[in-house]
N, C-alpha and C positions, 0 to 999 in steps of 0.2 A: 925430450925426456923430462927438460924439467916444468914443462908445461902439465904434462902426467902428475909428474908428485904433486904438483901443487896442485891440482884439479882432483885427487885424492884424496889429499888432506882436507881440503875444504869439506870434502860429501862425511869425512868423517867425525871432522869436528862437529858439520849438522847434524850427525845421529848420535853425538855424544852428549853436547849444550843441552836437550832436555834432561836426559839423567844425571847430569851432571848438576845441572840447574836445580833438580829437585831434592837430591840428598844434600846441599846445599842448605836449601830453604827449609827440610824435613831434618835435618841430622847436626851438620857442621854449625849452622848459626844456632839452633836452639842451645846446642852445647855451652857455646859461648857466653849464650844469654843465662843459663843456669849457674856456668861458673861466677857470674859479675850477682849472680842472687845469694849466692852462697858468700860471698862477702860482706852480707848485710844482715838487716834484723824484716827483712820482709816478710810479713803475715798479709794472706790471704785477705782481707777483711781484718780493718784497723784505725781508728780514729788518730795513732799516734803515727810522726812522720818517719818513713824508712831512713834509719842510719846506718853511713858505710861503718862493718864494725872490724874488716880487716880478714885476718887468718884464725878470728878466735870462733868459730863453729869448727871449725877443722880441730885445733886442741883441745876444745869442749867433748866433741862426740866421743871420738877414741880412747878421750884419757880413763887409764886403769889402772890400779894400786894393787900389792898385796902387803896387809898389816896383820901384825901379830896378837893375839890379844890371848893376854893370861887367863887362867882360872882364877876365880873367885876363892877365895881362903876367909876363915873365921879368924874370930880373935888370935887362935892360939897357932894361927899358920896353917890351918891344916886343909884341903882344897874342899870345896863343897860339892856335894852331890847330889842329881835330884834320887826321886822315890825308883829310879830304875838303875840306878847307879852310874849313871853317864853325868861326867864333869862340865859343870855348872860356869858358862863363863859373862862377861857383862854383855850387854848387848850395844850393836855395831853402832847403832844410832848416837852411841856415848860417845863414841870419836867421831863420827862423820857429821856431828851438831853442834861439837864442842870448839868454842874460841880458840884454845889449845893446839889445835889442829885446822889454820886455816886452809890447807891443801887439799883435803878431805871434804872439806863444804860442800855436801850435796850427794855426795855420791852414796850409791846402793849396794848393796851384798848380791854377789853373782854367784857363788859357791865357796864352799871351804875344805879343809883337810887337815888332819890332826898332824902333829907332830910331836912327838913328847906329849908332854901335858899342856903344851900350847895348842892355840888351831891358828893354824894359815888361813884367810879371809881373802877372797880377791871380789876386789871394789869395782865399782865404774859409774863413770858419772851415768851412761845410756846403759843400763844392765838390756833392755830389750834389742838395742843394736848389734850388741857384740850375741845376742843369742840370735837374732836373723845372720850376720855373719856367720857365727857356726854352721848354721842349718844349711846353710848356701853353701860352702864349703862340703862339710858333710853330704848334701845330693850329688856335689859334680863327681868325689870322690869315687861313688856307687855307682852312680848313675852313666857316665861318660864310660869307663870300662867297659862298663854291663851290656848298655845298649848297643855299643860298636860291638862288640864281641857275638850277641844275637844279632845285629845287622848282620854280620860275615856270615855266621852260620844258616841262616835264610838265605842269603844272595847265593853260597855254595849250593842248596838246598832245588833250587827253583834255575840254577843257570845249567839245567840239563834240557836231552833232547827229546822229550819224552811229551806223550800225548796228555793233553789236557794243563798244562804246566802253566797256562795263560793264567787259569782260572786262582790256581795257588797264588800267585800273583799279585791277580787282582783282589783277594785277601788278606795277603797280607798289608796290602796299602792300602784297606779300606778306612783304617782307624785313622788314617792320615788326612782324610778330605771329610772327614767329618770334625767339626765345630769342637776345638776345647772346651770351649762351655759346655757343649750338650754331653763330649765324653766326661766330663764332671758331675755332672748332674746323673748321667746313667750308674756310674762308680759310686758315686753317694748310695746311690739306694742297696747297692752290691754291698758295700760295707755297715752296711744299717745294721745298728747292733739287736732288730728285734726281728723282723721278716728279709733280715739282706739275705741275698744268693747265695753269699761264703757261707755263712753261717749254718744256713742250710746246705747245702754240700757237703762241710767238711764234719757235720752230725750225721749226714747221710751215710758216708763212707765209716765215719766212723763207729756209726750201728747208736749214735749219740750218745756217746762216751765223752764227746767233746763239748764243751758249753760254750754258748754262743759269746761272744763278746764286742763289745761297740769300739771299731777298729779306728775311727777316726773321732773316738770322745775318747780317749787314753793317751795319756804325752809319750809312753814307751810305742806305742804302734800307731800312731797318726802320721808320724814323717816317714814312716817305712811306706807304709799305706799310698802316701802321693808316690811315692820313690815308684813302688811296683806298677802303679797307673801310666806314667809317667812313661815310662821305658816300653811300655804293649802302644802308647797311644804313639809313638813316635821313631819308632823299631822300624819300620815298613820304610819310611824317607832315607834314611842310613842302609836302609837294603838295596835302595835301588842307583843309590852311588856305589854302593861297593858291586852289584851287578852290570854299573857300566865302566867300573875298574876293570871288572873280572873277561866282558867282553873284550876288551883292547891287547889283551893277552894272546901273539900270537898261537894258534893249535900245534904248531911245526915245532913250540919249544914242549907241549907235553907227548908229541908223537918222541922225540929224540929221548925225553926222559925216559917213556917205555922203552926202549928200544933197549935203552942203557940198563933198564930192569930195576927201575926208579921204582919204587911202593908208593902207594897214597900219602902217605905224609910227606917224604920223601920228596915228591911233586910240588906238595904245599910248600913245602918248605924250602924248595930252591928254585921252583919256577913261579910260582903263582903269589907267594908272599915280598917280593923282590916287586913283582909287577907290580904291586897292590901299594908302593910307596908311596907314591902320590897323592894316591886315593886314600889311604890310612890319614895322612896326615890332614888335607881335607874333614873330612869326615872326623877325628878326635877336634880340630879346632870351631868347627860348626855344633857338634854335641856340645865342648863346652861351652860354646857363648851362648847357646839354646838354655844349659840346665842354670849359669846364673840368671836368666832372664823369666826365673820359673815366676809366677803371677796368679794368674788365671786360676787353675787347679787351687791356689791357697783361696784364694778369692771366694771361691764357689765352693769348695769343698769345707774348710774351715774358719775361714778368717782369719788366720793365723794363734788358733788355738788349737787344741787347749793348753793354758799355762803358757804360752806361749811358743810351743813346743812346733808348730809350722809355721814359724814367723821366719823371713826371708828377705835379703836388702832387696830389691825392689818394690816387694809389700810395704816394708819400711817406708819406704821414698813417697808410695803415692798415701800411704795412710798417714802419713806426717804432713805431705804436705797437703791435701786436698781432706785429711777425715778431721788432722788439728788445726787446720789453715797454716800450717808454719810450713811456708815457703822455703824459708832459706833452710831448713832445715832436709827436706825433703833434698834442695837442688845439693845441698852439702854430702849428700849420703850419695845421690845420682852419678856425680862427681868422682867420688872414692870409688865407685864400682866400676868407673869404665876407667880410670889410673889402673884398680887390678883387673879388668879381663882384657887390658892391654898388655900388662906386664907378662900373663900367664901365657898370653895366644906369641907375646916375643919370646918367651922362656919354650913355649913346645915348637915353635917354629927352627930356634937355636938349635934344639935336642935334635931334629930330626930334618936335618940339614944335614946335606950331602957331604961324603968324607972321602 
């Protein structure tokens, strides 16, 4: 017997040592090696020598303020106003350049909000970090519900018994084995604000009542724009885990349901959603580590414009480090993204842990 185990184990550690070996060399040590860059002043291409500079690109990137700044007032006190009647206040650069305020050295205006006749300012030394963090944030929120949620309704859709259902199938996981870049590039031309498909379509229907508009030169519809690409390019691969969830589903527990005079939802909701545990969980933790990992699509579709409005930490990471040479800056932000899609993948693994 114990000649077995051990003649087991051996055949298995040999079919493990390569995979193992490779995310190793492809995953685990690069990590490492980006953490140890991220404590330095490393640029790409530099005449000056790398020095270890500690934990301060970590307090650097992150750091954010919000400062109060009054209205401007005339001699006699009274608050000034410009020719539209909107109150007149200094500008930000007077505290974030002033001696006055060592703390503030450097830092940028990210957005404001009135209070009284004051306005709230909030600062950052990276105003374009914290707006690829938003933007990242902002897709999983959308995006991860949405697309599991169409995942399910496809795999429900196609895991019937019905002639020709191959075919549905093989369509709807067609956008799946086709090239992100080329579905970028096809999408490009769809939202093209002068001869795109939308454009045309939705003047078509609407007898061209509607006017055309450039859906990814606009900061209000450009992040929407990758969002809706985004979720059709990659709908089909969430389909077809939730359709080998849905297979493993014994038939004897929906024959008892009828029997019992169970309704369709009814079914859903206490045989078929029970089963789908697993596979839910699955499936929302792969959605989110896919959507902060969005790239490509910015890449080729915008560049992380306009205004900055599709800019995204991964964008971040390689456009910092490879478009400004700054290394350490790049591996600093690389760093902080897999801290949170560790955090979040422990946090939904927690949530959705057996009770």
């Amino acid at each position: 017997m114990a000649s077995k185990l051990t003649t087991s184990n051996r055949a298995g550690w040999a079919f493990a040592i390569p995979g193992v070996g490779l995310i190793a060399a492809f995953i685990i040590l690069p990590f490492f090696f980006a953490f140890g860059l991220s404590l330095t002043d490393q640029r790409l291409i530099s005449p000056n020598p790398t020095q270890f500079v500690g934990l301060e690109n970590y307090r650097n990137l992150p750091s954010m303020s919000v400062i109060t700044i009054e209205p401007e007032r005339d001699e006699a006190g009274e608050i000034l106003r410009d020719e539209d009647g909107a109150i007149e206040y200094p500008r930000v650069q007077s505290i974030t350049r002033s001696d006055e305020y060592p703390q503030y050295r450097g830092m940028q205006e990210w957005f404001r909000w009135q209070s009284g006749e004051n306005a709230r300012v909030v600062i950052a030394s990276d105003v374009v970090f914290w707006k690829a963090l938003t933007n990242t944030f902002l897709f999983v929120l959308i995006v991860a519900p949405t697309q599991g949620a169409l995942a399910l309704g496809l795999a429900l859709l196609i895991n019937q018994r019905i002639r020709g259902i191959n075919v549905f199938r093989a369509i709807y996981f067609m956008p799946v084995v086709v090239s992100i870049v080329v579905v970028s590039l096809l999408w490009r031309f769809i939202y093209d604000g002068q001869d795109g498909l939308l454009n045309n379509v939705l003047g078509m229907i609407t007898f061209g009542a509607f006017e055309g508009r450039d859906w990814l030169g606009s900061p209000d519809t450009a992040l929407g724009a990758i969002m809706a690409m985004s979720i059709w390019q990659a709908v089909g691969f969430h389909m077809v885990i939730w359709l080998s969830g849905l297979q493993t589903i014994s038939p004897t527990l929906y024959e008892a349901a009828n029997i019992e005079g169970a309704s369709k939802w009814q079914a859903f909701r206490y045989v078929t959603w029970p089963g789908l545990r697993n596979t839910a969980v699955l499936v929302l933790i792969v959605i989110t580590m896919q959507a902060f990992a969005l790239f490509a699509q910015i890449d080729v579709m915008t560049n992380g414009g306009p205004l900055d409005s599709t800019q995204t930490v991964v964008f971040q990471a390689v456009e910092r480090g490879y478009g400004r040479q700054d290394i350490s800056g790049g591996s600093t932000i690389s760093v902080l993204l897999f801290v949170i899609v560790l955090t979040i993948s422990i946090i939904q693994r927690w949530l959705t842990r057996e009770r």
